[in-house]
N, C-alpha and C positions, 0 to 999 in steps of 0.2 A: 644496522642497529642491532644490537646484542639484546637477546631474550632476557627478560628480570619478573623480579616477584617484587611485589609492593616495599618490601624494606629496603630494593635497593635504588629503583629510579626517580629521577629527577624530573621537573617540567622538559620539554622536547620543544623544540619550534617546527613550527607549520606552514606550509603556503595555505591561505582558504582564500574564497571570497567573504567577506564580511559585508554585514547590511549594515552602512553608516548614517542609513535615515530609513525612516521607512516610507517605499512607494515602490512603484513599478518597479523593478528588474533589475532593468538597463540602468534606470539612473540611480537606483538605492545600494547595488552592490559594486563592492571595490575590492583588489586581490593584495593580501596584507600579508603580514608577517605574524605569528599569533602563539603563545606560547602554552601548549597543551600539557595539562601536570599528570600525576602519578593516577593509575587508578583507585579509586576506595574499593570500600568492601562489598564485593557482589560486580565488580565493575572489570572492563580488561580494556587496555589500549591497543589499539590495531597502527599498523601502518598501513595505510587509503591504497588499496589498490581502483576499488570503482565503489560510484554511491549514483544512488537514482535519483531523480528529478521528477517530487511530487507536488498534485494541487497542495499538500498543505503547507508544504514550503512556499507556495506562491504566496497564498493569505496570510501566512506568518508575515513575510517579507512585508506584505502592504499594512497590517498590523491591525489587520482587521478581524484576524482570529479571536474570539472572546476569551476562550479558554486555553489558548495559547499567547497570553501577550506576553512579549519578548519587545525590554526597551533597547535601542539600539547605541553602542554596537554588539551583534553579536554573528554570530557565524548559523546558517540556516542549512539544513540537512537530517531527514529523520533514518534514512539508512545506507550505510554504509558494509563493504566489504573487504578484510586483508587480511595481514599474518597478526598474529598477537605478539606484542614484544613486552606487555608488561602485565602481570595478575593481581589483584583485589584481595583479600581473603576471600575467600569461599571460591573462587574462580579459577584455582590454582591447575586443575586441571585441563583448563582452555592453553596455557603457555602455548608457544610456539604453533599455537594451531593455527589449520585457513578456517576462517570464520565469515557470516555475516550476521548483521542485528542493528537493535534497534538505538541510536545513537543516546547517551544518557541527556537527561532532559530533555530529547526530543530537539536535537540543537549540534553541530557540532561537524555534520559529517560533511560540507560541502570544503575537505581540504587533506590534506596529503598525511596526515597523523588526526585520531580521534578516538572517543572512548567511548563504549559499548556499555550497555546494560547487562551483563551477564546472562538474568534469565531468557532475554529474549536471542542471544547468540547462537546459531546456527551455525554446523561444523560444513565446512565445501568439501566434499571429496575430490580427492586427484584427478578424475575424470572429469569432473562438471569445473568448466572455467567460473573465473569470476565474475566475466559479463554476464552471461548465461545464471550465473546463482542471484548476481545484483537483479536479471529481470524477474526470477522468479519466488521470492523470498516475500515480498507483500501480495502479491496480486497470488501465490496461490493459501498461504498463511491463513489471508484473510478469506479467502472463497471458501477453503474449507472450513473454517470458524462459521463464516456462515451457510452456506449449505448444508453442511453436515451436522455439526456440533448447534444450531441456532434451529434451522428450519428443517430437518432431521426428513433431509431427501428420499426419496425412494425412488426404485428404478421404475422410469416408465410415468413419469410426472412430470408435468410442464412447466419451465421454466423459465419466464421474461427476465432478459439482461440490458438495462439503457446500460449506456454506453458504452454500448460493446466492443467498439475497437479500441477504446484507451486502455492506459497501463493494468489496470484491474480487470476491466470488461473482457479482456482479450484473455484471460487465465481462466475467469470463472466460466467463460462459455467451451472450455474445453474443459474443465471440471465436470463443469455438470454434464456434458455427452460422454466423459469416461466413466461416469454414476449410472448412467444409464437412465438418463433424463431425455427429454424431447424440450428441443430448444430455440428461445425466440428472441431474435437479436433488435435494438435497434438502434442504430446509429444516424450519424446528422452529414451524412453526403452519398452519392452512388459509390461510389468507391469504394468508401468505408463498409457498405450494408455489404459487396461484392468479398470485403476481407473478413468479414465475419462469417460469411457462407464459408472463405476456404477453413477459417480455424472450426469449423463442423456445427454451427446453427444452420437449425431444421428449417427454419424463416426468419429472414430482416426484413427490416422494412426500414426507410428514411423517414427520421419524427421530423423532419423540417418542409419536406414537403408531401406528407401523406400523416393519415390520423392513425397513430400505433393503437389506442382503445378500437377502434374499428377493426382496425386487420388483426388483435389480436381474438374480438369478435368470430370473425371470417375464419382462421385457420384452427381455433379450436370448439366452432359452431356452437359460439354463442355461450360454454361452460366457464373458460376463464381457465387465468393460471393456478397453478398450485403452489408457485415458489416467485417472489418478483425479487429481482435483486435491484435497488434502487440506491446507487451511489449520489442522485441528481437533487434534490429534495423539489421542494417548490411546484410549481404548478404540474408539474410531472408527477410527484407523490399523489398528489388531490388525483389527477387524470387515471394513475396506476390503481386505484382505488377502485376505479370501475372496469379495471381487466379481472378481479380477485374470484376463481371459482368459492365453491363452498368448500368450508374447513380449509383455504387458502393459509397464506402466511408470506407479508406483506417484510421483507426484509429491509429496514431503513438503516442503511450503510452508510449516506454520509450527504453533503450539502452542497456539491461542486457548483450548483446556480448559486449561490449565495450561502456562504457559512455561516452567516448570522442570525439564517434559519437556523441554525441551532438548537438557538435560545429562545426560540419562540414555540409557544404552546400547540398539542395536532388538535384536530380536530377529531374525535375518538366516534363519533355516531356513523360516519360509512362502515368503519366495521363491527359496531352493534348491528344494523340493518345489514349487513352484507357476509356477516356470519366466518370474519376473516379475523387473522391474529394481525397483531402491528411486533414484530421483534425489534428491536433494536438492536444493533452490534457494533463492539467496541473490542478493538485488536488491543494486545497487550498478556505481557507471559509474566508472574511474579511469582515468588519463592514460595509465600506466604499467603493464600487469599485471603487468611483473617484480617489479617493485615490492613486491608484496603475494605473487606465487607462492611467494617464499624462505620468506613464513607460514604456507603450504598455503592458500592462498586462490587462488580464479582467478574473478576478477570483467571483466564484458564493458567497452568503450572508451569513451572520449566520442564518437566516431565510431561506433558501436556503436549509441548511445544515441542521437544524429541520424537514424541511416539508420530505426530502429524507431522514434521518435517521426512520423517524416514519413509512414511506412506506416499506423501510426495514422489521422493527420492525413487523408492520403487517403481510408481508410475510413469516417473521419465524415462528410467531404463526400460521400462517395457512398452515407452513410444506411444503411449496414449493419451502423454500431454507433452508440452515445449512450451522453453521460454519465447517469450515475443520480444524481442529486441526490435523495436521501432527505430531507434536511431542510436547511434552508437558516438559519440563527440567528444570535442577536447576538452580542458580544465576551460580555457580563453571564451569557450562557445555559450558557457552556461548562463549568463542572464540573457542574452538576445532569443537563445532555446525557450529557457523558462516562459518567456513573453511568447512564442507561436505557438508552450500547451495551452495556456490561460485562451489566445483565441481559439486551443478546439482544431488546431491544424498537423497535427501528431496522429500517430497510432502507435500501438505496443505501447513498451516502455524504455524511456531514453536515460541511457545507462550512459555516465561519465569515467572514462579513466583518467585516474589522480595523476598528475606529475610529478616525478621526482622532486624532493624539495629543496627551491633554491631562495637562499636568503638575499644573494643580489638582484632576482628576479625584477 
């Protein structure tokens, strides 16, 4: 495919899977033909070298995401990795690059051509493959939005991580031990608690069969944490509430027990009484924050996104973080995959390489 600028290409066709109903996985997605257009302004199209396999895409698919409903059919995939073959206005400088980012509308990337958000695109250097950029582009993106930029770490502060060997858990708990954090994992099997010790937590413990509020009692005698990173929401938030030392700062990252905690109201009095912040965080890079502030939104810059990708970048090179690659699989593989993260049977992140694309497939 020949490199172009928005005045000269044409729609492309695609292999994806498409969600043709929504439900479970295996039975809602089917691998189509799909015809992907020009990019707009602020926007670039890639051709799909690999894209990752996230919860949100699970709960899209079953259509149970609130704030993401997507009627069907449409193609599921929030990030994606390849070359650029086509530029947007304003994007003109991404052409021909290796990139990763965040698929526009949040929709798009599970297939062999896809169009990007600009601000959120990310350039791969020749050294770092693209599996390796696919696993590490969300889970450290967002660790550092939140650690750093959210709950404003310091070296030598402790920090609880559920679900520490999934796709995210497994970045931020080597994040936060290259910040120079003391760190507290916990995961839901021996195995898992064993994979979190190798990626350098200070203690795991198993939440399914032992009380993580207790052990995190025990190993920091009874003070509490100073940073929780909580991807889980749900009875895990209420529970993380009584690990919170004072001047704490309670990070609520996302709703993997049920997303439809969302939209349901916290309960704000444990940290009146407990002397803790509640942050909230919401990944997202935009050109313009005014833009979105008049919605009550305030999302960081494409500049933003630059300056913490290359801090990243530097920390790989110098070996004090790595991507987790948990599984590595075909296009054919991805809904039966997607159905063994939803049970919680994964670690890392399971990164897809796209197929070349064939229309008699």
């Amino acid at each position: 495919m020949t490199p172009d600028t928005v005045s000269g290409p044409s729609s492309v066709e695609a292999t994806a899977w498409m969600a043709t109903r929504l439900g479970a996985a295996t039975e809602a997605l089917e691998i189509r033909t799909v015809e992907v257009g020009p990019p707009g302004p602020n926007q670039v199209r890639i051709t799909v070298e690999t894209f990752s396999l996230d919860f949100n895409d699970i709960d899209t698919i079953h259509g149970r995401y609130g704030l993401l409903k997507l009627d069907p059919p449409f193609v599921p995939g929030m990030v994606a990795a390849g070359v650029v073959d086509a530029v947007g206005p304003g994007a003109e400088a991404l052409l021909g690059r290796r990139v990763i980012g965040v698929t526009t509308g949040v929709q798009g990337g599970y297939a062999t051509c896809a169009l990007l958000d600009a601000p959120t695109a990310q350039t791969v250097p020749n050294w770092l493959g693209f599996v390796d950029a696919t696993a590490m582009y969300f889970p450290y993106l967002l660790g550092w939005l939140a650690l750093c930029e959210r709950g404003r770490l310091r070296a030598g502060e402790v920090v609880l991580v559920h679900a520490a060997a999934g796709g995210v858990g497994s970045g931020v708990v080597q994040l936060a031990k290259a910040l120079g954090a003391v760190v507290i994992a916990t995961a839901g099997s021996d195995e898992k608690v064993d994979f979190c010790k190798q990626l350098g937590a200070d203690h795991a413990v198993n939440y399914r069969t032992g009380d993580f509020v207790a052990y995190v009692d025990e190993v920091t005698n009874g003070r509490g944490v100073d940073l929780a990173f909580d991807s889980v929401g749900g009875q895990v938030t209420s529970d993380t509430f009584r690990t919170m030392a004072f001047n704490g700062r309670h990070l609520i990252v996302g709703f993997a027990a049920d997303i439809t905690l969302e939209e349901q109201p916290v309960n704000l009095q444990p940290s009146i009484y407990g002397n803790f912040d509640l942050l909230g965080i919401c990944f997202a890079f935009v050109d313009d924050p005014r833009l979105t502030h008049s919605l009550g939104m305030n999302f960081q810059t494409r500049a933003d996104g630059i300056r913490i990708w290359g801090e990243i970048l530097q920390m790989t090179m110098a070996k004090q973080i790595r991507p987790v690659v948990g599984r590595e699989i075909d296009f054919d593989d991805v809904p039966r995959v997607l159905e063994a993260i939803e049970r919680r049977e994964t670690s890392g992140k399971t990164v897809v390489r796209a197929p070349r694309h064939d229309p008699d497939r």
